[in-house]
Each structure stands twice: as structure tokens, then as C-alpha cells.
N, C-alpha and C positions, 0 to 999 in steps of 0.2 A: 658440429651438430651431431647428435647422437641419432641413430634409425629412426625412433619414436618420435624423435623433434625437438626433445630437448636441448638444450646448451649445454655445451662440456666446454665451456671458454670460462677462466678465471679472471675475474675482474678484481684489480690492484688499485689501489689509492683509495679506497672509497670504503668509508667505516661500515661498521656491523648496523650499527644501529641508523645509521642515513637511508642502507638498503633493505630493512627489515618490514616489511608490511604484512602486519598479521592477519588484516581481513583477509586479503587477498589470497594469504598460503591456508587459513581454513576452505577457502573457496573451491580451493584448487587443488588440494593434498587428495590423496585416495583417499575411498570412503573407509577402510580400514585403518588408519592411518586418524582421520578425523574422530570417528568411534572411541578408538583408545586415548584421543587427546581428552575427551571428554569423560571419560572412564578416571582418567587419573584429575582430573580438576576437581570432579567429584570425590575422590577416594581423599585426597590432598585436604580438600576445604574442610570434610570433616574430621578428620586426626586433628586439624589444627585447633579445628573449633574444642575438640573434645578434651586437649590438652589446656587448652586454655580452661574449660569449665573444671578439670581435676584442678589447675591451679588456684583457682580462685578458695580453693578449701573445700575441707569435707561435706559441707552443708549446703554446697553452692546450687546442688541435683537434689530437691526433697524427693524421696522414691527412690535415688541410684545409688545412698550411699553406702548400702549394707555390701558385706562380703568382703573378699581378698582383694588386690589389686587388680587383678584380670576382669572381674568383678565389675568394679568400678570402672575402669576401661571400657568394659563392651557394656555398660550402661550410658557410658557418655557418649562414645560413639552412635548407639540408637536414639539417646536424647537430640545428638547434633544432627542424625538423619532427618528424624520430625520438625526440628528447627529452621533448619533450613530450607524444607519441602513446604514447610508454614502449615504442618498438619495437626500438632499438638495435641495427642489423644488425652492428656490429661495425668495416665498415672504418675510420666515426673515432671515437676514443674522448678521454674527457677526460684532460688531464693536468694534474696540480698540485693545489693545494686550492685554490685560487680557482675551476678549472673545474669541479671537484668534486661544490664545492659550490654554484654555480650549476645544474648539473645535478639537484642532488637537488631548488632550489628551483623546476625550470619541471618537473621531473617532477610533484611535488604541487602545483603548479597547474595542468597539464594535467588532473591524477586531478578534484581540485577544478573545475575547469572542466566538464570533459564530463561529470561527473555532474549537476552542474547544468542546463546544457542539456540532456539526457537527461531528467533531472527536468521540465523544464520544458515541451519537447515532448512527452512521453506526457501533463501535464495541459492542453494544447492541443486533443490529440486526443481528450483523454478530458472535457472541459466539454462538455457540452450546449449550446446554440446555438439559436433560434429562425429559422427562413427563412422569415417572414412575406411574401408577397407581396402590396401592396395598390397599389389606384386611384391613378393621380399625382395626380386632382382627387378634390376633393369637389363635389358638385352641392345645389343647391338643386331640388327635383323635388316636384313634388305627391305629396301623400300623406293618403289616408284622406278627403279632401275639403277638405283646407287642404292645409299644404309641411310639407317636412321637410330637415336638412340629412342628406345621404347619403355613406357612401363607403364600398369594399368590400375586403374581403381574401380570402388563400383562403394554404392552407399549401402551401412551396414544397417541403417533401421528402416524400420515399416514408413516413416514418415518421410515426404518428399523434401530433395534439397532443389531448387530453381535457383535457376543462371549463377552455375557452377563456374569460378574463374580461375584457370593455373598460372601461376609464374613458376617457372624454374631457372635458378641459377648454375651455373657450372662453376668450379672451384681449379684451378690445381696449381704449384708448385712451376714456378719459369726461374729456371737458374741462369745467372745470368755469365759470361765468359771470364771474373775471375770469383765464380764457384758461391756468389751468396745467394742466396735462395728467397724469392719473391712469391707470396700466397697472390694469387689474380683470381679476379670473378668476372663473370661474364656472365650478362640474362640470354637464356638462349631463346632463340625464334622458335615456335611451336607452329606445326600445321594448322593447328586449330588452340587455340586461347579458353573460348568458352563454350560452353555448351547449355542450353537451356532445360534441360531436367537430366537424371543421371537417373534412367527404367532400370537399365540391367549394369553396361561396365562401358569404360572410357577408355579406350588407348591412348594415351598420350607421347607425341610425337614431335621429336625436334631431329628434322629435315640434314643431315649432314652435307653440305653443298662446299663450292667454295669460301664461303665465310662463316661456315663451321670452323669453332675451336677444335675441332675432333678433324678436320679437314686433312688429309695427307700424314694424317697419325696410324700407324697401326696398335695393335693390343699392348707389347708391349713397350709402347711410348705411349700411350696415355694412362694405362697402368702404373710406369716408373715416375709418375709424374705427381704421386699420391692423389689423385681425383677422387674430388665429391659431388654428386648433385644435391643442390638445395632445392627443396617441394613446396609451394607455400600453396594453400586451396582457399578458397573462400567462397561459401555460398548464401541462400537467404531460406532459411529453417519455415517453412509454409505452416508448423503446428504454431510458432512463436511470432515468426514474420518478421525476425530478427536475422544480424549476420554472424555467422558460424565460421570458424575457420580452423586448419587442420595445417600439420606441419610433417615432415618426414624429412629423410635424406637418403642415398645412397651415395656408399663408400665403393673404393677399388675394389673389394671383396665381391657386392653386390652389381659389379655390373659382370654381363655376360654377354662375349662378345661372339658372333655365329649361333643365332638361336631365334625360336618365334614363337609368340606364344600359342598354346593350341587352343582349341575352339570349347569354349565352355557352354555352349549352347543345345538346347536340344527342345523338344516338345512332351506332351502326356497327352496320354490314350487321346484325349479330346482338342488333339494338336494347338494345346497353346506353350507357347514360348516358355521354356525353362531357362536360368541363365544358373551356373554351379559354380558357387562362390569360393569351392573348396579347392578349385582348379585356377584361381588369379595367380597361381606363382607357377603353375604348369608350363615348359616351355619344350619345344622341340629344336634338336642341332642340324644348323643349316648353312649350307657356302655363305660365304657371304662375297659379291662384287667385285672383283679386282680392282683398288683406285692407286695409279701411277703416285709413286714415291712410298705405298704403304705396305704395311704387311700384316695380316691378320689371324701368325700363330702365337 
């Protein structure tokens, strides 16, 4: 899994078009990315349309047939904007049955078309959406008189999330004594699982004890061991009353081991609570516990 949450796993056997869901990736594509798909469906439909009404012969556009070829190109191209927007000011209109009835078929794909889109961006607008903002690292930080692995989030819009749930899984690499390499996962135990509204930030904490996978490891053995943690959130959006959920990961890169985060809290003149979102990946370097068999440079 990639930081953001994606999937970087390539999936084999399985055709192009079994895994292809195109509502779904309108749904879910960036809004730039959706913008320009529709830019160009637009741009597409009418060249096509416009090629087709040049073919149909010169006379096929009363009004567009005068001039050079350019001419006539960017006349047909305006005839197929209006056509297919269903506006038809009137100066060119179609002639024949070939133009006819090409007109009646970019009319109902236009209808068809922009309903669609239509349909599609009010359900863009209208999905619920998690704006989780969390820690780029996770830290290894004393905790309770031994460590803990740590990392924090806090909700990035105005609107409440209630009864916020984490899973996290642990990831890494067990070679086994003649040298092949086994990926293993582990859900690690959290001090705390959920929390019923997220005001300002969450630490989240998984207790390293003796039945910690992280248990009697030092840095760099759980480091050489390619380690990932998997993030999964889930909560219930109060504007929608819907369930939201939010995905992330840290790699070996992002954890940080001897550290804690610093206090992003403060007040204003009229002492109420500030919480500084711009300090969730702020951390401070600190001993960490001595635990028998580990080492922690």
C-alpha cells in the first residue's frame, strides 16, 4: 500500500475488461482528472458529429456551406455544438435525410450524455468523503514505562466524524532458515480502538509488551525486515449520517524510532483551546527504555 492508501499490488489473471468499472473510477478519479474526461467526450462527440455532417455532402448544413474548407469545418463544428446542446438558433439548419437524421442521433446523445454527467457530478457532490489528516511518521516513543509504536490524526473539515474506529495492521518480511522470504501480517492491539468524536487529534497507540511483534526487536531488526503498517479508519460523517472511511500506511522510512510528538495545543487571548494542525508530524528525539535482547541504534 502506498502512504495515501492506495494499492501498488498488481493483480494477474484477471482481464481488462472483467476489472473495469467506469462508474466507479468517474466517482473516484480527481476532480481534474474527471473535468478533462469530460472536456474531451465533449470535444470528441462533436468532431465526430461534424465529420459526419461534412460527409454527408455539401448541402447537408443550409447556412454552413459557403467558403474554403476551414470554413466549412468550423461551421460544422458550431452546427454540432448547437445540435447536440439541443439549442438550434436557426441560422443553419439540416438538409436531407442523411442530415436529418444524424441530427436527431447527436441530439439523443447529447440528451443522453449530459444527463449522465449531470447524474454523475451531483453523486460526486453528494458521497461523503473522509478528510483525515494524519502524522507523515510514526514514532517509536516511550510509553507507560516501556515504547509504544505512535501516530496521530486529527479531522481535516469543519464537519464532525463520530465513533471514529482504527484497525491497524503490521506487515513485515520472516525469512525463514533456508533464506525464502515470507510477507506476515499481524492486527496489532491498540490502547484504545475507538473514540467517539475526534475535537482536536488522536494518538494512536499500539502498546509494545510481550506479544508485541515489535517485542525484543531493536531498530535495526525491524527496519531490515522491510516493515509496513496498514491504517484502516472508519467513522459516521454527522452532515450525511453516512460511513466514511480513510486509508494510509507507513513504510520503514516513516517510522521513527526515539521520538514523541510535541504538543500542538495552545489557547487565544480569551483562553480557549487551539489545536495546530500544522505540527501533526512535529516530533521531538527522545531515549527510549532499554528492553533485554534489543537495541535501539
Amino acid at each position: 500500500m502506498r502512504a495515501d492508501g492506495s494499492l501498488n499490488v498488481v493483480r494477474l489473471g484477471h482481464g481488462f475488461w472483467q476489472s473495469l468499472n467506469v462508474y466507479q473510477h468517474l466517482l473516484t478519479v480527481a476532480w481534474p482528472r474527471f473535468l478533462l474526461y469530460v472536456l474531451v467526450f465533449y470535444l470528441a462527440a462533436n468532431v465526430l458529429f461534424a465529420g459526419l455532417y461534412l460527409a454527408a455532402g455539401p448541402g447537408a448544413i443550409q447556412g454552413g456551406e459557403g467558403g474554403d474548407a476551414s470554413a466549412r469545418w468550423r461551421n460544422a463544428i458550431f452546427f454540432s455544438v448547437q445540435t447536440i446542446a439541443t439549442i438550434g438558433y436557426g441560422q443553419m439548419t439540416p438538409q436531407g435525410t442523411t442530415a436529418n437524421f444524424l441530427v436527431a442521433i447527436e441530439a439523443l446523445t447529447g440528451v443522453m450524455g449530459f444527463a449522465l454527467i449531470t447524474g454523475i457530478l451531483f453523486a460526486r457532490f453528494s458521497r461523503p468523503s473522509a478528510h483525515v489528516l494524519r502524522s507523515t511518521v510514526a514514532v517509536v516513543a516511550p510509553y507507560r514505562g516501556k515504547t509504544g509504536l505512535m501516530f496521530r490524526i486529527a479531522n481535516g473539515r469543519s464537519s464532525q466524524l463520530i465513533d471514529i474506529k482504527a484497525t491497524v495492521t503490521y506487515s513485515w518480511l520472516d525469512r525463514s532458515d533456508e533464506g525464502r522470504a515470507v510477507r506476515r501480517f499481524q492486527q496489532l492491539p491498540l490502547e484504545r480502538d475507538r473514540v467517539a468524536l475526534l475535537p482536536t487529534q488522536w494518538i494512536i497507540v499500539h502498546p509494545i509488551d510481550e506479544k508485541s511483534p515489535f517485542a525484543g526487536r531493536g531498530q535495526e531488526q525491524i527496519l531490515g525486515a522491510d516493515p509496513e503498517v496498514f491504517v484502516v479508519l472508519s467513522a459516521t460523517d454527522e452532515t450525511f449520517s453516512q460511513t466514511v472511511h480513510s486509508r494510509f500506511s507507513y513504510a520503514d522510512h516513516d517510522i521513527v524510532h526515539g521520538a514523541k510528538f510535541t504538543d500542538p495545543f495552545g489557547t487565544t487571548a480569551d483562553g480557549v483551546l487551539t489545536v495546530d494542525l500544522s505540527k501533526l508530524s512535529d516530533f521531538d528525539r527522545v531515549p527510549l527504555p532499554d528492553a533485554p535482547g534489543s537495541s535501539h541504534t
